[in-house]
ROFI-8314 format. One record per atom (N, C-alpha, C): residue number from 0; residue in three letters; x, y, z. Coordinates in steps of 0.1 Angstrom, whole numbers. Layout:
% residues N
REC, NUM, ALA, X, Y, Z .
...
% end
This chain:
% residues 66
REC, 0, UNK, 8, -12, 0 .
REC, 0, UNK, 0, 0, 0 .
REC, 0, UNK, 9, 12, 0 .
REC, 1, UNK, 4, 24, 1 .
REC, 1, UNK, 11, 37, -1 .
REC, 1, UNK, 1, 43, 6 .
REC, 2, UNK, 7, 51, 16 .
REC, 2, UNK, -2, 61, 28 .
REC, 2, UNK, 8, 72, 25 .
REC, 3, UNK, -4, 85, 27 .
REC, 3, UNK, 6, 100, 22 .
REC, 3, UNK, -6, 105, 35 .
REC, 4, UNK, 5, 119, 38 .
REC, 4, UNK, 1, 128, 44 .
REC, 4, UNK, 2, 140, 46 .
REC, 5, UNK, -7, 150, 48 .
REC, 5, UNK, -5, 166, 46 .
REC, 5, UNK, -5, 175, 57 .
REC, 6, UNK, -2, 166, 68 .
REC, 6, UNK, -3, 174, 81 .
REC, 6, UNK, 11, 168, 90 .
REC, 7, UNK, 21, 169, 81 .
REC, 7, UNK, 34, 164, 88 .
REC, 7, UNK, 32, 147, 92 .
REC, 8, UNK, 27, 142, 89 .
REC, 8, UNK, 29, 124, 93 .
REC, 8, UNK, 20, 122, 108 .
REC, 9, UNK, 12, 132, 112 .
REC, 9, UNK, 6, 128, 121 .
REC, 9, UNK, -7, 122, 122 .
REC, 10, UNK, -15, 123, 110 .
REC, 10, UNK, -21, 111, 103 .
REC, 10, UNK, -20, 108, 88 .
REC, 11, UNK, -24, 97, 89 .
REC, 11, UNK, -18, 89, 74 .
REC, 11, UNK, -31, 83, 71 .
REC, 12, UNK, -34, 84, 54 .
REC, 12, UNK, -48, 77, 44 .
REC, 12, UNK, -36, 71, 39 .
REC, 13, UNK, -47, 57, 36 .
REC, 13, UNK, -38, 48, 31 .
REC, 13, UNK, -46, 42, 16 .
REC, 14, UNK, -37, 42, 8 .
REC, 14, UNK, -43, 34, -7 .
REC, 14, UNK, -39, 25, -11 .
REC, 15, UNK, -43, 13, -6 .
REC, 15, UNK, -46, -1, -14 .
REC, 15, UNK, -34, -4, -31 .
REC, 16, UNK, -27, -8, -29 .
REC, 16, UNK, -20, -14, -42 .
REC, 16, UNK, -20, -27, -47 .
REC, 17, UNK, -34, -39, -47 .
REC, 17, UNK, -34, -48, -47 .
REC, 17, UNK, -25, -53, -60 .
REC, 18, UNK, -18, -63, -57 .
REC, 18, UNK, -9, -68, -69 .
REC, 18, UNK, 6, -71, -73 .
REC, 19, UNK, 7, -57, -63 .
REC, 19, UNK, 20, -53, -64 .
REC, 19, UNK, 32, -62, -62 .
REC, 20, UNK, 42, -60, -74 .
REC, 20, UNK, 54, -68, -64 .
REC, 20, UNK, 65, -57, -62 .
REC, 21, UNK, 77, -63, -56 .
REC, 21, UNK, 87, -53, -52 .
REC, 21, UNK, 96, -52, -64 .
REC, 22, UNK, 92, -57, -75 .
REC, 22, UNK, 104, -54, -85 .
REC, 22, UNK, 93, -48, -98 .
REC, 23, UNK, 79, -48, -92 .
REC, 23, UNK, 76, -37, -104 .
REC, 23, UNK, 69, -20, -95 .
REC, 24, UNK, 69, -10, -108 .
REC, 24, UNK, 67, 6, -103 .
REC, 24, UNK, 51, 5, -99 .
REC, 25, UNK, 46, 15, -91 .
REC, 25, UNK, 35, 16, -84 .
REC, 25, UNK, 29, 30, -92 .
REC, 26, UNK, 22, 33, -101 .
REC, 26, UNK, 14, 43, -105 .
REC, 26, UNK, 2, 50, -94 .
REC, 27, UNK, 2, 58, -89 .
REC, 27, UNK, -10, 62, -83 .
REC, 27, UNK, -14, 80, -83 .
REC, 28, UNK, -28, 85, -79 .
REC, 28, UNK, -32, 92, -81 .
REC, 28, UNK, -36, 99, -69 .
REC, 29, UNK, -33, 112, -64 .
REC, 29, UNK, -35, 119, -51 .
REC, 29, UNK, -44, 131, -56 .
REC, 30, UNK, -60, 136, -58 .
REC, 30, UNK, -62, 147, -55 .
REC, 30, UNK, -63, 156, -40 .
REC, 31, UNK, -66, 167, -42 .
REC, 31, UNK, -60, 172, -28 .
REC, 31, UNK, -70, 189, -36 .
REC, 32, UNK, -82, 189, -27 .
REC, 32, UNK, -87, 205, -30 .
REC, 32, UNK, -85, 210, -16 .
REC, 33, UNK, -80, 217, -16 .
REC, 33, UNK, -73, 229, -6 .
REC, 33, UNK, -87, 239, 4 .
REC, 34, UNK, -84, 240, 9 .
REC, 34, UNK, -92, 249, 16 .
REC, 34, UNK, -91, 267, 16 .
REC, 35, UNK, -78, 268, 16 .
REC, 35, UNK, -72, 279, 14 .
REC, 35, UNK, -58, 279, 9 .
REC, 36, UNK, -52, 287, 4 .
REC, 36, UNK, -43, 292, -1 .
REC, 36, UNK, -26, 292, 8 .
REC, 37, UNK, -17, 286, 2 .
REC, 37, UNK, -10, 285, 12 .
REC, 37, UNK, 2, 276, 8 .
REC, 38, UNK, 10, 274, 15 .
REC, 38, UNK, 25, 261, 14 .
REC, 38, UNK, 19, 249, 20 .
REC, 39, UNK, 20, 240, 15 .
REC, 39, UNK, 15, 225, 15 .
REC, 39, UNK, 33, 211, 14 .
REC, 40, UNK, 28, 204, 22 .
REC, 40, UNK, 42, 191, 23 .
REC, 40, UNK, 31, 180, 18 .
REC, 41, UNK, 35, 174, 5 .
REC, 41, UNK, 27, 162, 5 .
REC, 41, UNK, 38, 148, 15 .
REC, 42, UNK, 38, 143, 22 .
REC, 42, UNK, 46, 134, 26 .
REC, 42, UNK, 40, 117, 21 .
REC, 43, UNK, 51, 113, 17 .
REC, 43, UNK, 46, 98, 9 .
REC, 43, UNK, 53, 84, 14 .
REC, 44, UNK, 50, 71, 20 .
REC, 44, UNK, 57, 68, 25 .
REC, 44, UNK, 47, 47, 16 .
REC, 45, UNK, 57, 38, 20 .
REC, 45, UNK, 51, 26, 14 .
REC, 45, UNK, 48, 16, 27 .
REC, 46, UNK, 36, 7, 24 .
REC, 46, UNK, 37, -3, 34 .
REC, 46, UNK, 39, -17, 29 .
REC, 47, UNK, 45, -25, 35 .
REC, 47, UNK, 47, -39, 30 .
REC, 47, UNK, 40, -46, 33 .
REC, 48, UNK, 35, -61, 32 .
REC, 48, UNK, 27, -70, 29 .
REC, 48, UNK, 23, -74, 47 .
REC, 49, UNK, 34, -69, 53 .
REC, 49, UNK, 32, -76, 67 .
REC, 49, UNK, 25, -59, 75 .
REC, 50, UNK, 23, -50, 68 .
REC, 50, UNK, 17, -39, 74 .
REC, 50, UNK, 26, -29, 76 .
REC, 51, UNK, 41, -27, 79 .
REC, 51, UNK, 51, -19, 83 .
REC, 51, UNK, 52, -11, 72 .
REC, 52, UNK, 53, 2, 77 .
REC, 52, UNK, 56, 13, 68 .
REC, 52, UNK, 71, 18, 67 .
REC, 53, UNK, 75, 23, 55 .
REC, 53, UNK, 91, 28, 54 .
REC, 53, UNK, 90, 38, 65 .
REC, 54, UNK, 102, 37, 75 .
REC, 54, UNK, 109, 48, 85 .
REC, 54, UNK, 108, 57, 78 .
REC, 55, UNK, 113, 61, 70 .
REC, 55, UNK, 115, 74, 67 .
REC, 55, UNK, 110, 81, 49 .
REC, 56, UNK, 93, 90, 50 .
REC, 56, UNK, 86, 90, 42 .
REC, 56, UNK, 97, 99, 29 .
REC, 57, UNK, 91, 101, 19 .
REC, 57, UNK, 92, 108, 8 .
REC, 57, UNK, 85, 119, 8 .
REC, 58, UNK, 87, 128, 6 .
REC, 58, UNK, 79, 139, 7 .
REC, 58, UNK, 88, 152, -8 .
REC, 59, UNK, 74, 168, -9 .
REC, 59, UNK, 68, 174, -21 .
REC, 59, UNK, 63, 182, -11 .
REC, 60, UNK, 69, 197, -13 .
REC, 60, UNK, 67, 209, -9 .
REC, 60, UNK, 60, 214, -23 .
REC, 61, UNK, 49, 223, -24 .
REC, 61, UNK, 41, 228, -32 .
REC, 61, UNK, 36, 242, -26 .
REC, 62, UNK, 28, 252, -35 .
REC, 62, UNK, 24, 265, -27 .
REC, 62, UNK, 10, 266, -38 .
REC, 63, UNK, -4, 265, -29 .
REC, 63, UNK, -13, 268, -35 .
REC, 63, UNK, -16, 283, -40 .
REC, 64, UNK, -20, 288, -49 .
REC, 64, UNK, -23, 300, -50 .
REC, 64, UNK, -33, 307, -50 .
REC, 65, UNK, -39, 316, -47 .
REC, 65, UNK, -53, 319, -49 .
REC, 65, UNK, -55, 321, -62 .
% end
């Protein structure tokens, strides 16, 4: 699976990758409508078959604009 988060890693949505193996790429799709205007961290991180997520996420600084 693949769990991202927009509030520093203090909660995480998680999206299902049924299929996957570890030697092929993972395509997926994040929208995100904003509330307001502002600097945004998308943080991205993977979880393995047994549930454990990577220590340390991936993350995507962005700045909405009005």
């Amino acid at each position: 699976a693949v769990q991202f988060s927009l509030d520093g890693g203090a909660h995480w949505t998680e999206h299902a990758t049924p299929g996957v193996t570890s030697d092929r790429l993972v395509q997926w799709e994040f929208e995100f409508i904003p509330k307001r205007a502002g600097e945004y961290r998308l943080l991205v991180r993977s979880v393995n078959e047994q549930g454990q997520a990577s220590p340390t996420p991936d993350g995507v600084s962005f700045v909405v604009e009005e």
